[in-house]
C-alpha positions as YAML, in Angstrom:
chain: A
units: angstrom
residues:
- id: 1
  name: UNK
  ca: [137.17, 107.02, 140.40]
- id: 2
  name: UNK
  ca: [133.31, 106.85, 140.13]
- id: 3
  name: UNK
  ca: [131.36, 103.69, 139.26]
- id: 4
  name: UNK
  ca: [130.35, 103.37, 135.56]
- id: 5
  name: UNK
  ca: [126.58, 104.55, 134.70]
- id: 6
  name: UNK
  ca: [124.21, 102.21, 132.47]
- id: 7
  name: UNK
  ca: [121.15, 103.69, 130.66]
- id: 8
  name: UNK
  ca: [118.87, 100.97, 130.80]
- id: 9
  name: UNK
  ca: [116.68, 100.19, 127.35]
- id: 10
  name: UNK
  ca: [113.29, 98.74, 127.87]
- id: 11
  name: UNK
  ca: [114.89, 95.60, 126.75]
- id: 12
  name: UNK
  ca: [117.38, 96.04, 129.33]
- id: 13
  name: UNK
  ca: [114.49, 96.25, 131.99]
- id: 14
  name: UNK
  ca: [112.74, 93.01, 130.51]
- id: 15
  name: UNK
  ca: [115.49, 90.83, 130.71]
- id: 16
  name: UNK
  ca: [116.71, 91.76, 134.36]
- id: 17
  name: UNK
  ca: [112.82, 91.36, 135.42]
- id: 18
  name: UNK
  ca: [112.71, 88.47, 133.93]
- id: 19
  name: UNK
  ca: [115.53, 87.11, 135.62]
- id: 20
  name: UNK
  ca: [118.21, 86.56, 132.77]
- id: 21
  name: UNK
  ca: [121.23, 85.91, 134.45]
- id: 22
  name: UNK
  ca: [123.34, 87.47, 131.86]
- id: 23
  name: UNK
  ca: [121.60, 90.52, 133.32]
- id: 24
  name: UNK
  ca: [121.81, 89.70, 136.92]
- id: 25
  name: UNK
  ca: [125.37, 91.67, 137.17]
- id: 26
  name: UNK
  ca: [123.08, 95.32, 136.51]
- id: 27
  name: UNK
  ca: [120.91, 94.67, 139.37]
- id: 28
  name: UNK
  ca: [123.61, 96.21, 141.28]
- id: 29
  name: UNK
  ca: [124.82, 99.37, 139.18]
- id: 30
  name: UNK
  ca: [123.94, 102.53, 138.74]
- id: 31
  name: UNK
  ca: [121.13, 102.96, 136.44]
- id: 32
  name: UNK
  ca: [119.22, 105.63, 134.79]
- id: 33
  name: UNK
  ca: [116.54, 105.93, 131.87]
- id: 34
  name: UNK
  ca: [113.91, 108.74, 130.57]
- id: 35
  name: UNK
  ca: [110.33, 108.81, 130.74]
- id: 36
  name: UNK
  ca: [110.01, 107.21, 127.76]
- id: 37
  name: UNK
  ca: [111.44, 104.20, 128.28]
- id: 38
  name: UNK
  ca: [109.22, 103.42, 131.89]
- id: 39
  name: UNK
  ca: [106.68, 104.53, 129.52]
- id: 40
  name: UNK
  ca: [107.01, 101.17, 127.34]
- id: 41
  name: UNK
  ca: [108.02, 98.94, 130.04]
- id: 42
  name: UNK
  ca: [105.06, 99.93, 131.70]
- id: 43
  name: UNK
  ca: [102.95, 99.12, 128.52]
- id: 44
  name: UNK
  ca: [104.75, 96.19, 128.09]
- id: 45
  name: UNK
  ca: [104.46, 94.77, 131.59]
- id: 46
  name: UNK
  ca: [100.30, 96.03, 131.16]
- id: 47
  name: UNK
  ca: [99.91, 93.77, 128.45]
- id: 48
  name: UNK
  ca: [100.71, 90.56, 130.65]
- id: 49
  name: UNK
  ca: [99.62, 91.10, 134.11]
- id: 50
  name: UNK
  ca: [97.29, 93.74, 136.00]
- id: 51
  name: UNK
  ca: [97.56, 97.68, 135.59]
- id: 52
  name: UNK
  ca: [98.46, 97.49, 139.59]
- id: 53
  name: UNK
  ca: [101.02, 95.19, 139.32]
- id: 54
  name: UNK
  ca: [103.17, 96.83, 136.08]
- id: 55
  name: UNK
  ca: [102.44, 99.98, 137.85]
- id: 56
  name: UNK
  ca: [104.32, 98.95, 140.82]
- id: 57
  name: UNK
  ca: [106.88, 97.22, 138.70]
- id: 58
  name: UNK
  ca: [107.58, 100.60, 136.97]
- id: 59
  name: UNK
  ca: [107.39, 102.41, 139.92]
- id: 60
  name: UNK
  ca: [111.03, 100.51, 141.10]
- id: 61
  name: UNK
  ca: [112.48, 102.58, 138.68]
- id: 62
  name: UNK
  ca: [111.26, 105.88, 138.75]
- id: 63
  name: UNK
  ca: [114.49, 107.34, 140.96]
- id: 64
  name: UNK
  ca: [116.75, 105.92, 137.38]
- id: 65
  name: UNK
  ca: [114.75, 108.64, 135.77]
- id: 66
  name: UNK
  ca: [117.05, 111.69, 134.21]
- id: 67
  name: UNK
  ca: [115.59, 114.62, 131.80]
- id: 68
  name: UNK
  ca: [115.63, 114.44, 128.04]
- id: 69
  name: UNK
  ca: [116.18, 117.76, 126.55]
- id: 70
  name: UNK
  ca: [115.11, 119.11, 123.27]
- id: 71
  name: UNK
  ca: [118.51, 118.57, 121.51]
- id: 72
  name: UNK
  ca: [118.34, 114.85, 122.73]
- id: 73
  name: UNK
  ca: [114.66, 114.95, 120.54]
- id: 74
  name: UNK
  ca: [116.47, 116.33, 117.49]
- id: 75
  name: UNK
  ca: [119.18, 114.39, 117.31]
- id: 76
  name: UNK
  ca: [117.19, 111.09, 118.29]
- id: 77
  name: UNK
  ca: [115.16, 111.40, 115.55]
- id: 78
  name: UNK
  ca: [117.96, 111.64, 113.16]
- id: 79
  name: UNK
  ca: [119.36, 108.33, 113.96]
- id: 80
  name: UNK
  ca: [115.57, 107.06, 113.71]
- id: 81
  name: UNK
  ca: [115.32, 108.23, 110.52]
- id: 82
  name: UNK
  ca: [118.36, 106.09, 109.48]
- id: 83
  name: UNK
  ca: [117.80, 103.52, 111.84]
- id: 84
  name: UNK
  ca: [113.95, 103.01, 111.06]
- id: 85
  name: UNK
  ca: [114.30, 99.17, 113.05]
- id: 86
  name: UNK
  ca: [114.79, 101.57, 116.13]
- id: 87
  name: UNK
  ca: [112.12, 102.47, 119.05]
- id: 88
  name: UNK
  ca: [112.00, 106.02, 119.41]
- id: 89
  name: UNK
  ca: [112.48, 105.42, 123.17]
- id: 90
  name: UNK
  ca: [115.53, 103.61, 122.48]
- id: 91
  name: UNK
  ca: [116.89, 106.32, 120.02]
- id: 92
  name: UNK
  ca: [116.39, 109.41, 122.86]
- id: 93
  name: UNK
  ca: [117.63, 107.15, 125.20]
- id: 94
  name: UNK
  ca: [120.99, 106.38, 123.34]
- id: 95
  name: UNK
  ca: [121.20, 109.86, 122.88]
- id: 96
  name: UNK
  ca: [120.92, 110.69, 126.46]
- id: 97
  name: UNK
  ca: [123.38, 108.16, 127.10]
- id: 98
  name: UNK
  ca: [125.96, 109.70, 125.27]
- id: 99
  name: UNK
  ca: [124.80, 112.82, 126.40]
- id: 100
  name: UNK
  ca: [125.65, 112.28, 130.03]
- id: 101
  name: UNK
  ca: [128.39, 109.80, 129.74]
- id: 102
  name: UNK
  ca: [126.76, 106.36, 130.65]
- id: 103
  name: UNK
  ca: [126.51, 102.89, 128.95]
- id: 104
  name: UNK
  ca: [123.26, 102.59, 126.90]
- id: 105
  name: UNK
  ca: [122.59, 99.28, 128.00]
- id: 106
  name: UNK
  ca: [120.16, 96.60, 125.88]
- id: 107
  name: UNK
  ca: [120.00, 93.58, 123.79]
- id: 108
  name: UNK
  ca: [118.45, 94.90, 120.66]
- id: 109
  name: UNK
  ca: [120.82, 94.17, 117.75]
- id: 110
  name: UNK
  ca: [119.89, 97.09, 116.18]
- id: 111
  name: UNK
  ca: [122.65, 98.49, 118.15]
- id: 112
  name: UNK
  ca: [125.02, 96.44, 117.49]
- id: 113
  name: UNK
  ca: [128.47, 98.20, 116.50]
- id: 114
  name: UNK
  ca: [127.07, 101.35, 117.67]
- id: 115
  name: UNK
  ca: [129.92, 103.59, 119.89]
- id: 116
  name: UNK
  ca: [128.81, 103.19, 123.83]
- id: 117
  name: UNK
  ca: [126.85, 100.51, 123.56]
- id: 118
  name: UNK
  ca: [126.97, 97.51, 125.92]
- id: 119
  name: UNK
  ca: [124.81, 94.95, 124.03]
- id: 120
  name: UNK
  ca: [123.79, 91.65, 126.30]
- id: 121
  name: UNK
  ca: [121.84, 88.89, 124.87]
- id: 122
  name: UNK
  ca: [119.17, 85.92, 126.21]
...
């Protein structure tokens, strides 16, 4: 049996950063993301210490990084439309997730309910 995949959200990347300990059992797993979501944790880490210093932050996590494909896009921007609360990085991600069978990992309640969703909180 293989181990269980997580999609990490930027959120999901914050917290474990950050040192929540209700994220400290992810350190260990397998983890992926896109582009777009090292895209806003790098913009997000940016806006609170040195370029260098998110850069090398984000740079820890550029082997989680799996392709987004064009029917990811499309149907991404569906759920944005009726989840408007949504990032789109968050909504390809999800859709990735499903996509290739992983966990979409985060704490944003905007996915609360939602099907393959492992929501963890502060």
């Amino acid at each position: 049996m293989s181990e269980q995949t997580y999609f990490f959200d930027t959120y999901a990347f914050f917290e474990i950063i950050n040192g929540n300990p209700n994220y400290e059992r992810y350190k260990h797993v397998v983890g992926v993301t896109t582009i777009f979501n090292l895209a806003e944790l790098n913009y997000g880490l940016k806006k609170k210490m040195s370029d260098a210093e998110a850069d090398a932050i984000t740079e820890k996590y550029r082997f989680f990084l799996v392709p987004v494909v064009l029917s990811d896009v499309k149907q991404a921007m569906s759920l944005k439309k009726k989840c408007r609360t949504l990032s789109i990085p968050d909504c390809v991600g999800y859709l990735v997730a499903k996509r290739i069978n992983a966990v979409f990992l985060t704490g944003d309640e905007g996915f609360r309910g939602m099907e393959n969703v492992e929501l963890v909180k502060k």
